[in-house]
N, C-alpha and C positions, 0 to 999 in steps of 0.2 A: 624635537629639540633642534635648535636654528642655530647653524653652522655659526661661529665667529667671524667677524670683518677680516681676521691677518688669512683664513681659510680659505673667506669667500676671494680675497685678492689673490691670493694664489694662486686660483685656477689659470686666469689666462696663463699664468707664463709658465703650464703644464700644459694647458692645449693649443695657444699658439706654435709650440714648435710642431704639435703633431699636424697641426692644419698646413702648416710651411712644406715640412715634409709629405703629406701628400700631393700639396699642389705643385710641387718641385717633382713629383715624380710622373706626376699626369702629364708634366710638362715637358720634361725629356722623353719620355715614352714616346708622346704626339707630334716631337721635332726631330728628336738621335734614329729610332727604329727606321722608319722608313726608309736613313740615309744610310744607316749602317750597314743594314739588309738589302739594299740595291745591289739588284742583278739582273741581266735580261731574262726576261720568262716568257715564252712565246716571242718572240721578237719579228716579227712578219719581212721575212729579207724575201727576196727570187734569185732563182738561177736561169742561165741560159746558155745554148749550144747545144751542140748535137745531142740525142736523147740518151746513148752510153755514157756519154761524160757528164752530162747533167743527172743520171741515175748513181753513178760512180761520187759526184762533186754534192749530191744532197745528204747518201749515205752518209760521207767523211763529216759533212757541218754536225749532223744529228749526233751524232755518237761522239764527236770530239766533246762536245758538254750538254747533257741528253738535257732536253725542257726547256734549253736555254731558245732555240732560233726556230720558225715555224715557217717552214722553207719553200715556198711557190714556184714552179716551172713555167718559164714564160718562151715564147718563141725565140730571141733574139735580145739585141744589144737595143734596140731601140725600143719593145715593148719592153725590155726593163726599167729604160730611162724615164718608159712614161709612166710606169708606176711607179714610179719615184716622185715623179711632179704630181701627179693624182693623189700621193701620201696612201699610198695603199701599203708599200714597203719601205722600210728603212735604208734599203742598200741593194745590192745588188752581185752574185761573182759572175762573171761573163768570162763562158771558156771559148775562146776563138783560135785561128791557126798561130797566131803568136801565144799562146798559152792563157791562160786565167787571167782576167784582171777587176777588182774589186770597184764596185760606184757608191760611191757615199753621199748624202744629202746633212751636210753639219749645219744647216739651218733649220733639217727637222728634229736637231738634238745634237749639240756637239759630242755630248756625252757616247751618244750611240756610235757617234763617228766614228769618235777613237778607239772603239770598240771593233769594231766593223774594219779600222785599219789593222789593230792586233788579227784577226783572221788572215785578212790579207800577207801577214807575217809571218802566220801558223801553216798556208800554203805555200810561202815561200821558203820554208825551212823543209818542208817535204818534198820540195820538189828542186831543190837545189837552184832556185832562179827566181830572184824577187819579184814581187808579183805590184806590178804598176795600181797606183790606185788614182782616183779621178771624182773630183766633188762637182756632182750633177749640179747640186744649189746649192751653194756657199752660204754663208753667216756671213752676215756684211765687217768688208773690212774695217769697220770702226769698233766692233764690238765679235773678234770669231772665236770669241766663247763663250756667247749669250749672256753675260754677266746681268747685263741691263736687265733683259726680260727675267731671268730667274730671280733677280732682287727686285723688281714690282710687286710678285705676290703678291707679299703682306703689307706694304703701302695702299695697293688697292683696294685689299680686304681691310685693312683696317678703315680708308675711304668711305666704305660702305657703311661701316658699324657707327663710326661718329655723323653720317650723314643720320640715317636714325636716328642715334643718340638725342643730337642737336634737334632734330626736326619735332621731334615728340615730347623735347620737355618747351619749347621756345614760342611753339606755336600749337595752340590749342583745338583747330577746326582740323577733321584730317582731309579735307581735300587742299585747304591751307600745305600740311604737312605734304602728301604727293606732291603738290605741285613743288614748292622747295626743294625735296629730295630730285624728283627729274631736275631740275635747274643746277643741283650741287652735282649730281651724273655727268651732264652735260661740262660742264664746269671741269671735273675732274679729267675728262678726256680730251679735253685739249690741252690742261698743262703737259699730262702724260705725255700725248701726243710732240707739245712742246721740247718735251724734256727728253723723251725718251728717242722723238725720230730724228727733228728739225736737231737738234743741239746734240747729243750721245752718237747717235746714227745706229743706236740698236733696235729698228727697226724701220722697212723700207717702207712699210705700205702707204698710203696717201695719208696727208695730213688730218681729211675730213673720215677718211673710212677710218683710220686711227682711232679718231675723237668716238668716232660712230661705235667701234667697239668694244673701249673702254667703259664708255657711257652706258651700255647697255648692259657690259658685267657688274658695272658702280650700283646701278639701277637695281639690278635683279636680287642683292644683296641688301639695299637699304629698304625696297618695298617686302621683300617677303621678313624683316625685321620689323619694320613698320606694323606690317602685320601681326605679327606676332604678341609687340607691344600693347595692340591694340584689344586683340584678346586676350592674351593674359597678363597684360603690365607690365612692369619691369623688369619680373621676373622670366615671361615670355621671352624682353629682348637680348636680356643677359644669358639666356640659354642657344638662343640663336647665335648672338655673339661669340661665342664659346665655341661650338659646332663650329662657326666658318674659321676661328683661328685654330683651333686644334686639331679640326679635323680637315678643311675645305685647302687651308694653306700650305701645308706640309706635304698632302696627296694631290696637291694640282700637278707634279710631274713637270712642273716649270723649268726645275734644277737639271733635270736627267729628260726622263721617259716615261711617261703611268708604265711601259712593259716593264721597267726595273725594277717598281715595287711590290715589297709583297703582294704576295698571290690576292684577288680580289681587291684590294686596298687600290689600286692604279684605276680601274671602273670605277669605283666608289669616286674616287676622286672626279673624274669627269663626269660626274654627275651632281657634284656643288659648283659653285657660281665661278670662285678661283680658277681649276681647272679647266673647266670649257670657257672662260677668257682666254687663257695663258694661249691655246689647242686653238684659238679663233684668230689670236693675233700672229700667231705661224701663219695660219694658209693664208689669210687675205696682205700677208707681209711675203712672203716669198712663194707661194706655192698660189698666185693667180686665184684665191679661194678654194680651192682643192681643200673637202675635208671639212669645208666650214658647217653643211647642215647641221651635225649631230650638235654641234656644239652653240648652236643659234639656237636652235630649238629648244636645248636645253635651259638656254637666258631665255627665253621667251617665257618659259613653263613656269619659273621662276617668277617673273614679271608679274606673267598673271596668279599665280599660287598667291603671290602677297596681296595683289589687289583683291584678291577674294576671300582671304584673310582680315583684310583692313576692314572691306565692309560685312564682314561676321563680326567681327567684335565692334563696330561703331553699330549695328543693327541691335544688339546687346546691349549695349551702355544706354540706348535710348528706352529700351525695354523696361530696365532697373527703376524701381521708383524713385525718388529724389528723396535723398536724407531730409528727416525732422530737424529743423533748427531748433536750437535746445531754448526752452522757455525764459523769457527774460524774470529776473527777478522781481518781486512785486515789495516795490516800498512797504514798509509798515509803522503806521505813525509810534511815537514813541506815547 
């Protein structure tokens, strides 16, 4: 028995709201949690100074917020400084004969900084004597609360998805399509570059290594999309698309730290295209590249993952036999 027209019209506007409603909650999930849940979890600081007060100065961090800080002992004030610029630690407490003093890097994360200044705080209340703090590498004075860098993200990730988009419905050959997609990469990383170094000043690094960086996270994002499309269509891209906005944008740790996000989720994130951009354009901007391998290798991996993607599914579509053209109709005299 076959439902009514007034029935069958009904439905959408019974499962529209429930579609809305999911997709509103995939959606706050994949952008509120991360931020609301941020806190440091292993947070990689050093300490230094004599080994009683550096034994005494690691206890007091550990236990003041236990999971929070994952505390390294280094010789001195200077092999602190230099894991700072190495990006091996976020900060530093250095006990010398004037007392404790805290080393912050707020270019490797403002967020961390102010973080790392509150301790500074939390020692200067126990010990009755403010505790001097000192920003090893600064956040450039046009921009010292990475505003710029943290609001790229999704600009770039979204770069990447209509670089796809466009390339796979516009042009039909796929070496056609790479080659476009690298030109729209290249492309993208010098307006960024533009935008974000020459003109914002939120970020220091050269103009061309800029361009270079962008390009290669733009890249690594439209070819393994590309890919994707390529073997499974549309549906491929929009699943990919999807992954980098909900999941690659939100955990790139651009905003804060990957240490602040939930447990696991901060890794995850440096390991989509977002995050090891975000992670790439710190070191080769203030930290003289310090830090950059894991997060090149990771655009590389990428790079190639799509290129080897692309040609799996162009190797397939040649395979496919070619549809039957439907037979034309045959006159019939009257």
């Amino acid at each position: 028995m076959s439902s009514s027209p007034a029935a069958r019209g009904a439905r959408p506007a019974v499962l529209l709201p429930v579609l809305f409603a999911v997709a509103l909650t995939v959606l706050l999930t994949a952008f509120a949690w991360p931020a609301v849940r941020s806190q440091p979890r292993d947070l990689p600081v050093a300490v230094a100074g004599p080994p009683a007060a550096t034994a005494q100065l690691t206890e007091a961090l550990t236990a003041r917020e236990p999971g929070a800080l994952e505390v390294r002992t280094v010789a001195d004030q200077a092999a602190a400084e230099a894991a700072i610029r190495d990006r091996e630690v976020y900060g530093a407490v250095v006990v010398g004969d004037g007392g404790p003093q805290v080393l912050v890097a707020s270019a490797a994360g403002p967020v961390v900084a102010q973080a790392l200044r509150e301790v500074a705080g939390g020692l200067g209340a126990a010990t009755g004597t403010p505790v001097p703090v000192e920003d090893v590498v600064p956040a450039p004075a046009a921009d010292p609360r990475g505003a710029g860098l943290a609001a790229a993200g999704l600009p770039l990730a979204i770069g990447g998805i209509l670089t796809a988009a466009l390339t796979s419905r516009l042009l039909p050959r796929l070496r056609l399509r790479i080659a476009a997609a690298l030109g729209m990469a290249v492309a993208g990383g010098m307006v960024t570059a533009t935008v974000l170094g020459t003109w914002l000043g939120s970020l220091s690094g050269g103009w061309w290594t800029v361009t270079g960086v962008v390009a290669l996270g733009i890249a690594a994002t439209a070819l393994v999309l590309l890919g994707l499309e390529s073997l499974a269509g549309t549906p491929g891209l929009a699943v990919g698309a999807a992954t980098v906005v909900l999941l690659g944008n939100p955990l790139s740790g651009l905003a804060s730290a990957p240490e602040l996000l939930p447990a696991g989720l901060g890794t995850l994130g440096q390991l989509l295209p977002p995050g090891a951009t975000g992670s790439l354009l710190r070191s080769v901007s203030w930290f003289d590249g310090a830090g950059a391998g894991s997060p090149v290798l990771v655009l590389t991996a990428w790079v190639v993952a799509g290129l080897l993607l692309a040609a799996v599914g162009g190797s397939l579509r040649r395979r496919r036999p070619p549809v039957a053209a439907a037979p034309a109709p045959v006159a019939v005299a009257a």
